[in-house]
GUTORVEX-282519 format. One record per residue: y, x, z of N, C-alpha, C in turn; residue in one letter; residue number from 1. Coordinates in Angstrom, 1 decimal, always signed. Example, Ala and Ser with C-alpha at 12.3 -4.5 7.8 and 13.67 -1.06 7.14 Angstrom:
REM residues 2
{{-5.7, +13.2, +7.8}, {-4.5, +12.3, +7.8}, {-3.3, +13.2, +7.8}, 'A', 1};
{{-2.2, +12.8, +7.1}, {-1.1, +13.7, +7.1}, {+0.0, +12.9, +7.9}, 'S', 2};
This chain:
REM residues 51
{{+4.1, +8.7, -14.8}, {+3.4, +8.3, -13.6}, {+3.6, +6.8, -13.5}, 'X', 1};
{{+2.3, +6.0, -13.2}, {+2.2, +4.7, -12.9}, {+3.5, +4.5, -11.7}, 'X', 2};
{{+3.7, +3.3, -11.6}, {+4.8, +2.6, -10.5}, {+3.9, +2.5, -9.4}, 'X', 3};
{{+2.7, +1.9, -9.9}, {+1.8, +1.9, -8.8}, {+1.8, +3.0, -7.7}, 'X', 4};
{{+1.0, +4.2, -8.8}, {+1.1, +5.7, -8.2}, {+2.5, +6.0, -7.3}, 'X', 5};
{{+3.6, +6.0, -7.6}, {+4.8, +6.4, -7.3}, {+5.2, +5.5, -5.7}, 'X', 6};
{{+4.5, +4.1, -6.0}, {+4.7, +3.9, -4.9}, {+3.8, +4.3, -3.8}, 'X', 7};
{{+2.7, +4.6, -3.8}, {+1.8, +5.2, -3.0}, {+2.2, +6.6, -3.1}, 'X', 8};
{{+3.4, +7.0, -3.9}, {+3.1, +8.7, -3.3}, {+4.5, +8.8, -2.1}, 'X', 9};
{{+5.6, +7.7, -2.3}, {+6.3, +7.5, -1.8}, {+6.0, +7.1, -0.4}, 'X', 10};
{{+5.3, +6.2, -0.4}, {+5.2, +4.9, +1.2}, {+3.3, +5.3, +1.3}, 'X', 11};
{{+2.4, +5.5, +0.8}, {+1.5, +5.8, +1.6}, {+1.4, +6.2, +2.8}, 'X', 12};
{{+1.9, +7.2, +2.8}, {+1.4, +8.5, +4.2}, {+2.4, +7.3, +5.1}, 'X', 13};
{{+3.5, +7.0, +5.3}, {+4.2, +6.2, +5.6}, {+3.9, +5.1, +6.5}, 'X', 14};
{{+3.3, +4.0, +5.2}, {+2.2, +2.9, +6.1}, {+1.0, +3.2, +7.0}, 'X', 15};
{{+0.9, +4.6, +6.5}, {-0.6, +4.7, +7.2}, {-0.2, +5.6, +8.6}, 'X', 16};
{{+0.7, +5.8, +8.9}, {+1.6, +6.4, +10.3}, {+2.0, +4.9, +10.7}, 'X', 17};
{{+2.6, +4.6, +9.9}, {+3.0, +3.1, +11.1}, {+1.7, +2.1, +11.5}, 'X', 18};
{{+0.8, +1.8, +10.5}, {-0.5, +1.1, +10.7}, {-1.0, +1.7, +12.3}, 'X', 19};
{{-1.5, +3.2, +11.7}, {-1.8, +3.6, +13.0}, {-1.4, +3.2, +14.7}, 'X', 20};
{{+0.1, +3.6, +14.4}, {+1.1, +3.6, +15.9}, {+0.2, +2.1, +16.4}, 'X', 21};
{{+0.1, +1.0, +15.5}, {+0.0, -0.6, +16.1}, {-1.7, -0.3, +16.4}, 'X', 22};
{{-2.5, +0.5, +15.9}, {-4.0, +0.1, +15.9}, {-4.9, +1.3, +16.0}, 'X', 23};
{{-3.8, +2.7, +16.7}, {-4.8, +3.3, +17.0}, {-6.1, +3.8, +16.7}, 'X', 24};
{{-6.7, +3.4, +15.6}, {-7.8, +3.6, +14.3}, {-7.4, +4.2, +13.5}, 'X', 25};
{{-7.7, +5.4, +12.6}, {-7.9, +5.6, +11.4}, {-8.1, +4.9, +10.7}, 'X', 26};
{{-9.7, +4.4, +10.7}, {-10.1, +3.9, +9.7}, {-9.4, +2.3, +9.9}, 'X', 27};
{{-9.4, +2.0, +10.7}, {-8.4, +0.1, +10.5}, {-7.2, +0.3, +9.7}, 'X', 28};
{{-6.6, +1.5, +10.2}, {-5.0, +1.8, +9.4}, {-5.3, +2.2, +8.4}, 'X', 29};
{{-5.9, +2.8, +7.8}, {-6.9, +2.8, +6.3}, {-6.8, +1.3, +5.9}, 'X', 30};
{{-7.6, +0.7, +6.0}, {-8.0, -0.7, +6.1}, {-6.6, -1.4, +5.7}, 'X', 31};
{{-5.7, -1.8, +6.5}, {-4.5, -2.0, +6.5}, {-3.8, -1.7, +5.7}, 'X', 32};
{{-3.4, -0.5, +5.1}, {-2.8, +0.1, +3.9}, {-3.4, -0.4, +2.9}, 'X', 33};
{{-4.7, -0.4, +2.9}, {-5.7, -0.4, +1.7}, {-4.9, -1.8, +1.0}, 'X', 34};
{{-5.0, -2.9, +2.1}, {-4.5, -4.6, +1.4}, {-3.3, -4.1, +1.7}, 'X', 35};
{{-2.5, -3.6, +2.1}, {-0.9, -3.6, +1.5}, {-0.8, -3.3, -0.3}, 'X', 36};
{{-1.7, -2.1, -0.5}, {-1.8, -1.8, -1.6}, {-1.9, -2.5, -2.7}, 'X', 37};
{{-3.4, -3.2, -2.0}, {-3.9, -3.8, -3.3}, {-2.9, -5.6, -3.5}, 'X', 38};
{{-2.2, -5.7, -2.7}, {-1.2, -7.2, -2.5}, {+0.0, -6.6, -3.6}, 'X', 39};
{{+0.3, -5.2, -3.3}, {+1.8, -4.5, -3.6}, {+1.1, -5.1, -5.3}, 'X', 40};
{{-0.2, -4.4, -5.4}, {-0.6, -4.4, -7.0}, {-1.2, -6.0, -7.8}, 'X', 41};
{{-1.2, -6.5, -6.9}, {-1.2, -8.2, -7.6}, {+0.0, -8.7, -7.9}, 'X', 42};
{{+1.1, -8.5, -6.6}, {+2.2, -8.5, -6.9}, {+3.0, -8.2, -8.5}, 'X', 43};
{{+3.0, -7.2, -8.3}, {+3.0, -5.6, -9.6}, {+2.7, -6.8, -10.8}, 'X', 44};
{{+1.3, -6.9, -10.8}, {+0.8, -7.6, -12.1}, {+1.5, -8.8, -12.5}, 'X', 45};
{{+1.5, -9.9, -11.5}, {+2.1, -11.2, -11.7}, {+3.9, -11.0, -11.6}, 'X', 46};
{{+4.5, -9.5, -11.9}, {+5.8, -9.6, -12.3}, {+5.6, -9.3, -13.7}, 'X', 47};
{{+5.0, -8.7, -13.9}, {+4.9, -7.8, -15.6}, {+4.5, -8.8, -16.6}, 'X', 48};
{{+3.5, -10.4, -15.8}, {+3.3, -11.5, -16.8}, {+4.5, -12.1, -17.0}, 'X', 49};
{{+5.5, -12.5, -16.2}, {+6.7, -12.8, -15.8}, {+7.7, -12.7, -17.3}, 'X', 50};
{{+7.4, -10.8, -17.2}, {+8.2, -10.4, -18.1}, {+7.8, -10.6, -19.2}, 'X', 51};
């Protein structure tokens, strides 16, 4: 399993319960996870060039 994956199986449901509590939307707390995600995986990438 990707690291990526592992982190979204770990902290998804997670972020998207706390997103909610602040904004009350589904879909915004969607939204909000979505760019945690996709930051967590730019991140991800610009460590693995690193290495």
């Amino acid at each position: 399993m990707s690291q990526l994956k592992q982190f979204i199986r770990e902290h998804g449901e997670k972020l998207l319960r706390l997103a909610f509590t602040y904004v009350k939307s589904k879909e915004v707390a969607e939204d909000i996870v979505q760019d945690i995600l996709l930051k967590e995986l730019s991140s991800f990438r610009e460590r693995r060039k690193i290495l």
